[in-house]
SEBABA-562413 format. One line per 8 residues: number of its first residue (from 1); for each residue z, x, y of N, C-alpha, C. Coordinates in Angstrom, 1 decimal. Layout:
BEGIN
NUM) Z,X,Y,Z,X,Y,Z,X,Y  ...
//
This chain:
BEGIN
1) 56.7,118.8,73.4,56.4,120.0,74.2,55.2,120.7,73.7  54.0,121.4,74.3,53.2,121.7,74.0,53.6,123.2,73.9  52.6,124.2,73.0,52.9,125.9,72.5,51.9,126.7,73.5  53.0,127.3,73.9,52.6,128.4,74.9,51.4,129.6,74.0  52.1,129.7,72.8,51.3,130.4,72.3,50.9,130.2,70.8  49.9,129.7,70.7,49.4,129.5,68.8,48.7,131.1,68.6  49.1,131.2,67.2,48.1,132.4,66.7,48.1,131.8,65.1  46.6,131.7,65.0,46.3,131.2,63.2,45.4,132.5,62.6
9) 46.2,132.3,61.5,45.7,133.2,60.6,45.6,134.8,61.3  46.1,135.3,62.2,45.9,136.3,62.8,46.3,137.8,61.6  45.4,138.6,61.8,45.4,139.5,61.2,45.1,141.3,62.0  45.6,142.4,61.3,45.4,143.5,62.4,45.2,144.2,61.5  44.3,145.2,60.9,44.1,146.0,59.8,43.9,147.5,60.4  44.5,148.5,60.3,44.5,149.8,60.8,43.9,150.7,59.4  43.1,151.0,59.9,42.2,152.0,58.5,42.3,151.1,57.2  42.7,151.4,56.1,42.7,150.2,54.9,44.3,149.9,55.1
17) 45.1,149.7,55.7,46.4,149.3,55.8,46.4,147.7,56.8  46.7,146.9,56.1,47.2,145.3,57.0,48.1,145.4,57.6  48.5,145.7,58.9,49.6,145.7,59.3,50.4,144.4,60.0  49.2,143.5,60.3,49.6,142.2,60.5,48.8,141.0,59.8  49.2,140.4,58.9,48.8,139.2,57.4,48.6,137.7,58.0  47.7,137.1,58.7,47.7,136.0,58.1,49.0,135.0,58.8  48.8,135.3,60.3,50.4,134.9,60.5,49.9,133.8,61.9  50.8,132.8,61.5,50.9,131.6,62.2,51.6,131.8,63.4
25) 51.9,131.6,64.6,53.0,131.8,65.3,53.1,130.4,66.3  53.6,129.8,67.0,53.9,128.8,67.4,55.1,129.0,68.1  54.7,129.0,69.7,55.6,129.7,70.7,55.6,128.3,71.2  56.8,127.4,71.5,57.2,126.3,72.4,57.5,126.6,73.9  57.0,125.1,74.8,57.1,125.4,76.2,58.9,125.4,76.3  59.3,126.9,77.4,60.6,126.8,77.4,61.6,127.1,76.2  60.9,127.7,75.5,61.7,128.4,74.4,62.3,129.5,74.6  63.2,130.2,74.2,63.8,131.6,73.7,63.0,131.8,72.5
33) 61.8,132.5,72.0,61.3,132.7,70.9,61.7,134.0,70.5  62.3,134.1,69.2,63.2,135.1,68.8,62.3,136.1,67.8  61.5,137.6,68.3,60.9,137.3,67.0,61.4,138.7,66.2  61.8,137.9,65.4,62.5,139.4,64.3,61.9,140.2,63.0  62.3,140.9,62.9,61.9,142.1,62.4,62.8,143.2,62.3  62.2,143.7,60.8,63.2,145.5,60.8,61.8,146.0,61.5  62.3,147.6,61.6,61.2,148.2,61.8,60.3,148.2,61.4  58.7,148.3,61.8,57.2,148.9,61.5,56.8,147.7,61.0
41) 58.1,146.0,60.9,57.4,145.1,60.4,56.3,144.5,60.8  55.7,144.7,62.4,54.4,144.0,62.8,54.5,143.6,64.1  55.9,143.3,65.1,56.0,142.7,66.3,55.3,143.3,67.4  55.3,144.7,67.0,54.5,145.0,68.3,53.4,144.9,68.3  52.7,145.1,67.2,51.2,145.0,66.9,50.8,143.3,67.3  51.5,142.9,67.2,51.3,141.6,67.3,51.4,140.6,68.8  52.8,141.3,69.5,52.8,140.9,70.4,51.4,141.5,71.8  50.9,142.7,71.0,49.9,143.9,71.8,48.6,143.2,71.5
49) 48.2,142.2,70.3,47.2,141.8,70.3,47.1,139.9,71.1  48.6,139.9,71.4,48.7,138.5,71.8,48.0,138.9,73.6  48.7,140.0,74.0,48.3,140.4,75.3,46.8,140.7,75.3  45.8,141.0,74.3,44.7,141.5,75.2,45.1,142.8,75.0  46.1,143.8,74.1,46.2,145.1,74.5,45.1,146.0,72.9  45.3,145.4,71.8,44.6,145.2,70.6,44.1,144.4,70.1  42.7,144.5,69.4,41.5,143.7,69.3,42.5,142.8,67.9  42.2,141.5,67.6,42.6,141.4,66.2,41.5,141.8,64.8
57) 41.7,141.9,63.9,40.6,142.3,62.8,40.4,140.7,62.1  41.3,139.6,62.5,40.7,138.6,62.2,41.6,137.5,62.8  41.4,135.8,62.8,41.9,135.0,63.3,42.1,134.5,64.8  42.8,133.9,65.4,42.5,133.3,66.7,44.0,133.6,67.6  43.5,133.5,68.6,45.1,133.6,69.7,44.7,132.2,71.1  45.3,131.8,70.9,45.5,130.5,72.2,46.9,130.8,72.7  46.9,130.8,73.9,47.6,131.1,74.8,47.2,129.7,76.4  48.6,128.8,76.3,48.5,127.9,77.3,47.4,126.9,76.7
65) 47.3,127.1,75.5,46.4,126.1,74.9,45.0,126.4,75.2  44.6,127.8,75.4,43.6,128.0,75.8,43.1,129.4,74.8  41.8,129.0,73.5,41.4,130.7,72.9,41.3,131.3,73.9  42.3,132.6,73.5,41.7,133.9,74.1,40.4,134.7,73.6  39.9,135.2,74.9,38.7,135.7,74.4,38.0,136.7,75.5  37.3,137.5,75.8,36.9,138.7,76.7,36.8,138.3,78.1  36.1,136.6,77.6,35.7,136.3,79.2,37.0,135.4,80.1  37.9,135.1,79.5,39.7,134.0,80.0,40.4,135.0,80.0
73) 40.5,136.4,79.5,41.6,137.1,79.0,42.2,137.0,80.3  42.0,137.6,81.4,42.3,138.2,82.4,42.9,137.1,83.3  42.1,135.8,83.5,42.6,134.9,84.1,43.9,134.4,82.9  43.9,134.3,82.1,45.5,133.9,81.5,46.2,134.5,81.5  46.2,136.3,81.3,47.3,136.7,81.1,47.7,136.5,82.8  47.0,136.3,83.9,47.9,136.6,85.2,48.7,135.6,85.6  49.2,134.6,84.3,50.4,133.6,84.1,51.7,134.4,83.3  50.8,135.8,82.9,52.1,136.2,82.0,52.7,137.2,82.2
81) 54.2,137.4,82.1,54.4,138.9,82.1,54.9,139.5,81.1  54.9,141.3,80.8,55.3,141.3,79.7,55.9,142.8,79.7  57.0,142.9,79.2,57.6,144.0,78.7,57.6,144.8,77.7  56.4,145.6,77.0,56.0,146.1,76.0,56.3,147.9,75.7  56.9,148.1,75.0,57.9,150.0,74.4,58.4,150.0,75.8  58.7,151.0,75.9,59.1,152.1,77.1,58.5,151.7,78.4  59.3,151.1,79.2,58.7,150.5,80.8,58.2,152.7,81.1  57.1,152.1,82.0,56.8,154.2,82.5,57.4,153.8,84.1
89) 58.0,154.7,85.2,58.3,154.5,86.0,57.9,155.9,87.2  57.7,155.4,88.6,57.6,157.3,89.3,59.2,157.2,90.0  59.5,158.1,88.6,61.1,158.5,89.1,61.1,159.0,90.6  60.4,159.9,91.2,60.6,160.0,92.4,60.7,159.1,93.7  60.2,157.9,93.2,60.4,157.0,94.3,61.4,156.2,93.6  61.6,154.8,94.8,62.6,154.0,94.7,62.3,152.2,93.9  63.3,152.1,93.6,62.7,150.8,92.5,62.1,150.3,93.7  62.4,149.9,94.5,61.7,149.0,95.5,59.9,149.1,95.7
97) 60.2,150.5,95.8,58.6,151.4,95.9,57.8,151.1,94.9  58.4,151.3,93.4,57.6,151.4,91.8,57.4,149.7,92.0  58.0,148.4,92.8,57.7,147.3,92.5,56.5,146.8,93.5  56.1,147.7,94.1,55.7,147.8,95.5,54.4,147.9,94.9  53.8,149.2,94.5,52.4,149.6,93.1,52.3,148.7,92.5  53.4,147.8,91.5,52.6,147.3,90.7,52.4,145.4,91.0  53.3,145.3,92.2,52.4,144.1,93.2,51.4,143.9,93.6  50.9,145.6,94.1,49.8,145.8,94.5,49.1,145.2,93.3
105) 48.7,146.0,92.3,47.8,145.9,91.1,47.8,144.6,90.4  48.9,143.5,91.2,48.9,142.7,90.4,48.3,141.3,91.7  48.4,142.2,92.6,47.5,141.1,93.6,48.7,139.9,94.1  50.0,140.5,93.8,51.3,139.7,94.4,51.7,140.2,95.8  51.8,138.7,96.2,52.6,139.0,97.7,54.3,140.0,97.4  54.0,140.8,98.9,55.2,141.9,98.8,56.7,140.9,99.1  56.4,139.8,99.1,58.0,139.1,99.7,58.2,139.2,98.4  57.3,138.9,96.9,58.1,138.6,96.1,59.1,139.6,95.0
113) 58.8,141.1,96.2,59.8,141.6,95.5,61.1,141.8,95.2  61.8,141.3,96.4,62.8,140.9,96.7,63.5,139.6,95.9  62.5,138.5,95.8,63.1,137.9,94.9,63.3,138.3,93.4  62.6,139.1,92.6,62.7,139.9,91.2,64.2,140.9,91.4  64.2,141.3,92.1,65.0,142.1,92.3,66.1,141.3,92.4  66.7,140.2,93.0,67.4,139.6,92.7,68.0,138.7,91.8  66.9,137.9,90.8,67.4,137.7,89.8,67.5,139.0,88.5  67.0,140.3,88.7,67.2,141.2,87.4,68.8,141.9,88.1
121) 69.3,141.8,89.4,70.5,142.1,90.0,70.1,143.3,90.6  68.6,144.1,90.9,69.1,145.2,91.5,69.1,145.4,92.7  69.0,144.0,93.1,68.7,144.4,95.4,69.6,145.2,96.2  70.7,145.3,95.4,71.9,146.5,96.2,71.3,148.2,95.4  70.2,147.9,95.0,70.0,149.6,94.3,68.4,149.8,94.6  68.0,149.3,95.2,66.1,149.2,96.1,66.1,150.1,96.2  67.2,151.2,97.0,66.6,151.9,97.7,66.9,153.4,97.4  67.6,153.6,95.7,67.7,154.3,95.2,66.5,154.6,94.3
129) 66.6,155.9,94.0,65.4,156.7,93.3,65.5,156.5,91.6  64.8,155.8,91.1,64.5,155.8,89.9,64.9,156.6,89.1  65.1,157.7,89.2,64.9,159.0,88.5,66.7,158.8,88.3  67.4,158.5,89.4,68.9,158.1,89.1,69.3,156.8,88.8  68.7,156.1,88.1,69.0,155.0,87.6,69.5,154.9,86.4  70.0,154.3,85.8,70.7,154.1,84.1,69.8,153.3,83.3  69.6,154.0,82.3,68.9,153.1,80.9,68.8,151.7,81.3  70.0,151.5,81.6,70.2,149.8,81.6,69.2,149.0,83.0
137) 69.6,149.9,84.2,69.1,149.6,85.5,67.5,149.9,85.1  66.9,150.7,84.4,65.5,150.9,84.4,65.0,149.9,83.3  65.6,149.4,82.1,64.9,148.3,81.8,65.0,147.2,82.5  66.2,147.1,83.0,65.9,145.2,84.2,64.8,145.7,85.8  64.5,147.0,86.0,63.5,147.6,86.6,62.0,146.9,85.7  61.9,147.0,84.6,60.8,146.9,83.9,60.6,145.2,83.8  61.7,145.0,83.8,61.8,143.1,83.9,61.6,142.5,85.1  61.7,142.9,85.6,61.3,142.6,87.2,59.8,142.9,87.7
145) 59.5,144.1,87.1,58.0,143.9,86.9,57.5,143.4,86.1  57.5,142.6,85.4,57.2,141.3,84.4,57.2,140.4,85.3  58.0,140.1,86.1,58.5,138.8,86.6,57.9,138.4,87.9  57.1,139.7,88.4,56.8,139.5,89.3,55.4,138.3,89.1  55.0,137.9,90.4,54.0,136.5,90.2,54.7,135.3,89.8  56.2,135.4,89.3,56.5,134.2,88.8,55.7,133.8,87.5  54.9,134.7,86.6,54.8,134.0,85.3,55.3,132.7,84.8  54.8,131.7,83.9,54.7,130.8,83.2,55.2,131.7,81.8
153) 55.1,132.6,81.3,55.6,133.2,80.0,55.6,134.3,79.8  56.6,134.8,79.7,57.2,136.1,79.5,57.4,136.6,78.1  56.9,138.1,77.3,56.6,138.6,76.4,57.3,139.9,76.4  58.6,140.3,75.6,59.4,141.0,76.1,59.6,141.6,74.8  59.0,143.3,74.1,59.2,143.9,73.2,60.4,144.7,73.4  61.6,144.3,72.0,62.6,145.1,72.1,63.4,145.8,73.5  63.6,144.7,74.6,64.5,144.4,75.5,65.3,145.6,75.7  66.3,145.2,74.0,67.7,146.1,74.9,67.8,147.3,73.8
161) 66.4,148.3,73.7,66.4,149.1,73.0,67.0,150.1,73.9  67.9,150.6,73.6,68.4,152.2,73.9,69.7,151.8,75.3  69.9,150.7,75.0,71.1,150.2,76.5,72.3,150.6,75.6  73.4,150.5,76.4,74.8,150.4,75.8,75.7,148.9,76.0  76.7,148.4,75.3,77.1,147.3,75.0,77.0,146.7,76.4  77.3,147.1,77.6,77.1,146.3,78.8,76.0,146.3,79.5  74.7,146.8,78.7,73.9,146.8,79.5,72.9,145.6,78.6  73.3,145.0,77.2,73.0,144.4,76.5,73.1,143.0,76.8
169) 74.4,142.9,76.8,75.0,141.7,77.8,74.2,141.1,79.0  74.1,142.8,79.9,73.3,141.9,81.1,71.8,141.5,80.6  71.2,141.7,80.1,69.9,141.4,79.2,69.4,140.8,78.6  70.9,140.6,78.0,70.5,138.9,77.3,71.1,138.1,78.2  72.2,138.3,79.0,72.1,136.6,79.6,71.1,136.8,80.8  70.4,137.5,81.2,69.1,137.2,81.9,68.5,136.5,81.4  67.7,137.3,79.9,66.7,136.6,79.1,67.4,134.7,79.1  68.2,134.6,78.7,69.1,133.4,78.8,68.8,132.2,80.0
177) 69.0,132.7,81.4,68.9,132.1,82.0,67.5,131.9,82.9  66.5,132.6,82.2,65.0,132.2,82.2,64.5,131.1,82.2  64.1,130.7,81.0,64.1,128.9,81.3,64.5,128.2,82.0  65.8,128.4,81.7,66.9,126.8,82.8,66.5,127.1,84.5  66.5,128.2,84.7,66.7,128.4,86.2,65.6,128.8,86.5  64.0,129.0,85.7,63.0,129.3,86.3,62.0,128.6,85.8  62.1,128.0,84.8,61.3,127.3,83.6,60.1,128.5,83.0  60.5,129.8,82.9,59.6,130.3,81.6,59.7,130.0,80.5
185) 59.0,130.7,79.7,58.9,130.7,78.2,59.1,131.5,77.7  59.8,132.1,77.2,60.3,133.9,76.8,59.8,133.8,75.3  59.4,135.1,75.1,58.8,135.7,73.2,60.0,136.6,73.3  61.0,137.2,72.7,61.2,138.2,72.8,61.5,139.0,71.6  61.1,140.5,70.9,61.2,140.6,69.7,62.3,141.7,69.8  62.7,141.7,68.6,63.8,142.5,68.1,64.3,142.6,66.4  65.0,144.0,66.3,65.1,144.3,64.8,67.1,143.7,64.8  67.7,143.1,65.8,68.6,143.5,65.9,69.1,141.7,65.4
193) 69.3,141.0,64.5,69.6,140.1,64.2,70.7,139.3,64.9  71.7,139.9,65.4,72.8,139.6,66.4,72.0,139.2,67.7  70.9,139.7,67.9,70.7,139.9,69.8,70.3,138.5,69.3  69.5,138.1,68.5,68.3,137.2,68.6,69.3,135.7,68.1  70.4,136.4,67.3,71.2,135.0,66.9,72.0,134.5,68.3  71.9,135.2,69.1,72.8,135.1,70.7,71.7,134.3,71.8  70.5,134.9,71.9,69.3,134.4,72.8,68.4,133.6,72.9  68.3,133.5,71.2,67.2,132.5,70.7,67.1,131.1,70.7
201) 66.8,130.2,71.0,66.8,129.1,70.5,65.5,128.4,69.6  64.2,129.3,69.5,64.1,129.6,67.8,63.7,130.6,67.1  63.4,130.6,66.2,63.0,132.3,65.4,61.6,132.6,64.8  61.2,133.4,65.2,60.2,133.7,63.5,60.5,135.1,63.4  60.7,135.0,61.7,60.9,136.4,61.2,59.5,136.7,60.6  59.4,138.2,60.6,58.2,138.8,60.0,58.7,139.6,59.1  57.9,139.8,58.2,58.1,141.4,57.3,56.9,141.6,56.6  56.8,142.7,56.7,55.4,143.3,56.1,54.4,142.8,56.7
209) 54.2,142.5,58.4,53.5,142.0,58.6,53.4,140.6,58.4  54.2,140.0,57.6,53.9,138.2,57.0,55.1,137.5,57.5  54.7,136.3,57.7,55.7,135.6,58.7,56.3,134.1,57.4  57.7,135.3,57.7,58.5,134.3,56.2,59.1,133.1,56.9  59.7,133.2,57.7,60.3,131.8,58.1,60.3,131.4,59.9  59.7,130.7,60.0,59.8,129.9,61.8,60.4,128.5,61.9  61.1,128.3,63.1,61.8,127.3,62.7,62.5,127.7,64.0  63.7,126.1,64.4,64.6,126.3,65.3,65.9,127.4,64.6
217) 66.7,127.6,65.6,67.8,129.1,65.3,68.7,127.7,64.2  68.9,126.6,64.4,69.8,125.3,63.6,69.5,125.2,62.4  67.6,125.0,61.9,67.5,125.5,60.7,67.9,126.7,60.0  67.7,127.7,60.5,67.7,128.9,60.1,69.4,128.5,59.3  70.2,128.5,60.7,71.6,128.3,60.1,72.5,127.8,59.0  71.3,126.4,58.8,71.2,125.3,57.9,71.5,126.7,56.9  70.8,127.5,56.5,70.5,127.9,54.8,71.9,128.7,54.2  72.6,129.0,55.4,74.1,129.7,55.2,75.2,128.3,55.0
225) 74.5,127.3,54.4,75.5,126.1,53.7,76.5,126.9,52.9  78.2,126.3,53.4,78.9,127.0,52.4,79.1,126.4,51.1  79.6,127.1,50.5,79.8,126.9,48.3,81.4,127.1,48.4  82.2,126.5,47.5,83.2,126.6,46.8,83.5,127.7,46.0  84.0,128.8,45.6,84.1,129.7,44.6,85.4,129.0,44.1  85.4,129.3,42.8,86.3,129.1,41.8,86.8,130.0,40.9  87.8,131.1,40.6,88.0,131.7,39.7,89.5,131.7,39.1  89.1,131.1,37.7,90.0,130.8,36.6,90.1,131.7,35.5
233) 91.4,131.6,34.7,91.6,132.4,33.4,90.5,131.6,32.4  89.7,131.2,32.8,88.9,130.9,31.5,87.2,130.2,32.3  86.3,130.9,32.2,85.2,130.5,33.4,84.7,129.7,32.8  84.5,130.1,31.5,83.6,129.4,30.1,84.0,128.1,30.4  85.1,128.0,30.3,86.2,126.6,29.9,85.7,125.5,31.1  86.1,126.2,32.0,86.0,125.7,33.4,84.6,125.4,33.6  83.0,126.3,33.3,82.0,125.8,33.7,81.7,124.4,32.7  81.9,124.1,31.6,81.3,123.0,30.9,82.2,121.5,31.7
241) 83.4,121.6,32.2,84.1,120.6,32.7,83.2,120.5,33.6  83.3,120.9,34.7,82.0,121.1,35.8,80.8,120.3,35.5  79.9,120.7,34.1,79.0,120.3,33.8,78.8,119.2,33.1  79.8,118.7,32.6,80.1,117.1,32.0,80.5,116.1,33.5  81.0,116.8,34.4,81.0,116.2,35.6,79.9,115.5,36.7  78.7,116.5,36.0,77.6,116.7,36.7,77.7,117.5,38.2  78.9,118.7,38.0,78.5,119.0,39.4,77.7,120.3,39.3  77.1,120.8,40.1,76.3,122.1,40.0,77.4,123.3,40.0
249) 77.0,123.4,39.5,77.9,125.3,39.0,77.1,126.3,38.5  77.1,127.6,38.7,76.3,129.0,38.0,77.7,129.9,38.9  77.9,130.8,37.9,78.1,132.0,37.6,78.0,133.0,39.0  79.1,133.5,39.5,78.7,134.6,40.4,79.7,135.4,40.2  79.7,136.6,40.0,80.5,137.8,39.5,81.5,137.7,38.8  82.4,137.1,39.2,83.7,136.5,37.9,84.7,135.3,38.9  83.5,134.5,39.3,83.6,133.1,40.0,83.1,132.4,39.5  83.0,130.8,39.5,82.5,130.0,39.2,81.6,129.1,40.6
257) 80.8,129.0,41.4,80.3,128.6,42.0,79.6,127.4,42.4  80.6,126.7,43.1,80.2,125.0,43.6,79.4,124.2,44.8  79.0,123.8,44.7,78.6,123.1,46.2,79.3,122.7,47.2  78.9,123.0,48.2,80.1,122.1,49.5,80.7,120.8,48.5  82.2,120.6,49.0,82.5,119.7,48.2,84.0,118.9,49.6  84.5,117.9,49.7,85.2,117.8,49.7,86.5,118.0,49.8  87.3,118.0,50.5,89.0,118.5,50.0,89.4,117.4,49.1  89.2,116.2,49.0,89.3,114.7,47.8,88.6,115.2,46.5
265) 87.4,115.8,46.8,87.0,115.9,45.4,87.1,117.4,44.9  87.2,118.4,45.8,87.8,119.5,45.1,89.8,119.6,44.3  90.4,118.7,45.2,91.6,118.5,44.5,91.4,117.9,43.0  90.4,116.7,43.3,90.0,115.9,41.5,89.5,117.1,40.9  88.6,117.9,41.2,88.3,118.9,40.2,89.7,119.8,39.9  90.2,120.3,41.1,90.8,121.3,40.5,92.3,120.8,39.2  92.2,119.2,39.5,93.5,118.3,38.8,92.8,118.7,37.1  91.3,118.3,37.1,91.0,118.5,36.0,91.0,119.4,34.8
273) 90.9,120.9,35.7,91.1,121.8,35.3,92.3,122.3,34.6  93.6,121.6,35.4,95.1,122.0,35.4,95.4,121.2,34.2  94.9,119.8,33.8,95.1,119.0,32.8,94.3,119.8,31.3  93.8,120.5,31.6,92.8,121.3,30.3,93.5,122.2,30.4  94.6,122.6,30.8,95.2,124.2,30.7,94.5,125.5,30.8  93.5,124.9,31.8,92.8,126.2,32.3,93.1,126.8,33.6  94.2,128.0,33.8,94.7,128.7,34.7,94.0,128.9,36.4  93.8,128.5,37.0,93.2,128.6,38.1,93.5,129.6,39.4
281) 92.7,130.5,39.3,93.6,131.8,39.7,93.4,131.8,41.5  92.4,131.6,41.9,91.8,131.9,42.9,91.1,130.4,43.9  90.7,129.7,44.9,90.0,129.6,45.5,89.5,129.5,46.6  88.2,129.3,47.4,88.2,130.3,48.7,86.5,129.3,48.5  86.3,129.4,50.0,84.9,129.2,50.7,84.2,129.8,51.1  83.0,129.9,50.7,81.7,131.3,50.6,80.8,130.6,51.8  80.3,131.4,52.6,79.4,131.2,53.8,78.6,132.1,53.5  77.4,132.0,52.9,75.9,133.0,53.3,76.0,133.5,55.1
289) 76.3,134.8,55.3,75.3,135.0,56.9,74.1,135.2,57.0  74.0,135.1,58.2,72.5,134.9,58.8,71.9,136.7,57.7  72.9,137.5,57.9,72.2,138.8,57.4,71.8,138.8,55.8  72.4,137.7,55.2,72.1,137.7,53.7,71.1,136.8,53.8  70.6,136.2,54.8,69.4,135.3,54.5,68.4,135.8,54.8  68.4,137.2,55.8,67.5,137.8,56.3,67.1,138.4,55.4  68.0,138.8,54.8,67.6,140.3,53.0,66.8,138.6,52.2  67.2,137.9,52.0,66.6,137.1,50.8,65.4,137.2,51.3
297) 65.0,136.9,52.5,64.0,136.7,53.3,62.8,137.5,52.9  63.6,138.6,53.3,62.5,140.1,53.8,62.9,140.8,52.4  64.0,141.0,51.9,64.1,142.3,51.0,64.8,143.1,51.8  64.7,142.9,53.1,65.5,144.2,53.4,66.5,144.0,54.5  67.7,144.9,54.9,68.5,144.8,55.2,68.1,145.0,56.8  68.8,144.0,57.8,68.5,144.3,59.4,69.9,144.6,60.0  69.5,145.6,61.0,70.5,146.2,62.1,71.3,144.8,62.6  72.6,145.3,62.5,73.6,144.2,63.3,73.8,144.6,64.4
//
């Protein structure tokens, strides 16, 4: 599959502050591209300089395999659409109307608003006024103006910021059924580690601006390998048997800590133990989450 979107070495510097480092990105054709972040880590700056909306202070953007640059900008982005902060809308008129303006400006035939409106679900609400719409109805309003033209790739900052649990749902299984049923390519960023473990099918995380890990959502998962915990009336006793065994063990709180192991070979350990008269109090299977790989990650903790 060829990348919708490369960015090398890209960098954004605001007065003497970096707010985007040096960051690689590699958007695949037909992806769910997941890109996460806590707050102020860099997505929007990033996704604003992918658009043409901020200059970079250094590095390259290719888009459709093509550097962007002053004189393509305009002809590429009108393959793309994008949902960036706060959709603005004229409450006074009707979604149908507000899709009506920005067809105009976008040089789209008026049939196709009817079809946007029907995959974001609002063709039974056209002909109501904006201004009485719901959080939820005015961001798939803002999605539909993305969508309009039929874009090739879709660029979607913080989606289902300010919805409530049903309006989250409908949002992500839109974003969801993008690809399969239209063939885009969705970016979509978010601080919310759940949205993106639901939509994504891959990730890049940022923090501080620097892009710590990219990869399919299967790697990521890979790194929450579970461990064995072990806790006995004697840990001392218990870690050197372990370590004459040659199995890996360290120390975690007042556990003994093993590698995925077996039910055959955790019973031979635990036989061994019971033959040494070392009391065996406890055992149980430890799973890293995705949220403890995010903190290893970043240092810092992300909204579930």
């Amino acid at each position: 599959m060829s990348d919708m979107i490369t960015t090398t070495g890209l960098c954004k510097q605001y007065e003497k502050v970096l707010r985007v480092k040096d960051l690689d990105l590699s958007v695949q054709e037909g992806a769910v591209y997941g890109f996460l972040g806590p707050n102020g880590a860099g997505k929007s700056t990033t996704m604003k300089m992918i658009l043409g909306l901020a200059r970079p202070t250094a590095g390259t953007i290719a888009v459709f395999g093509k550097k962007l640059s002053n004189r393509n900008r305009l002809s590429i982005l009108q393959e793309v659409g994008s949902l960036i902060e706060s959709p603005s809308y004229y409450g006074h008129l009707t979604g149908k109307e507000n899709l009506l303006i920005v067809s105009t400006l976008k040089g789209v035939p008026e049939k196709d608003i009817n079809r946007v409106l029907q995959i974001v679900r609002l063709d039974n609400q056209k002909e109501k006024k904006v201004s009485q719409y719901s959080m939820g109805m005015k961001q798939r309003l803002g999605l539909a103006c993305a969508l309009l033209g039929n874009p090739k790739l879709l660029i979607l900052d913080e989606p289902t910021n300010g919805l409530d649990p049903a309006g989250i749902q409908e949002m992500r299984e839109l974003i969801c059924s993008l690809p399969q049923q239209y063939g885009m390519t969705v970016m979509v960023s978010s601080h919310l580690l759940s949205e993106i473990d639901q939509i994504a099918t891959s990730v890049g995380i940022i923090s501080r601006g620097e892009l710590v890990f990219q990869g399919n959502m299967a790697a990521l998962r890979e790194r929450s390998s579970s461990h064995i915990a072990v806790r006995t009336l004697d840990n001392e006793a218990a870690f050197h048997i372990f370590n004459e065994q040659r199995v890996a063990c360290k120390f975690q709180e007042e556990a003994l800590l093993l590698p995925r192991l077996s039910d055959e070979e955790t019973a031979r350990y635990m036989k061994m133990l019971f033959k040494n008269d070392i009391g065996i109090v406890r055992i149980e299977e430890r799973r890293r989450s995705l949220e403890d790989i995010f903190i290893e990650l970043t240092g810092t903790a992300v909204s579930l």
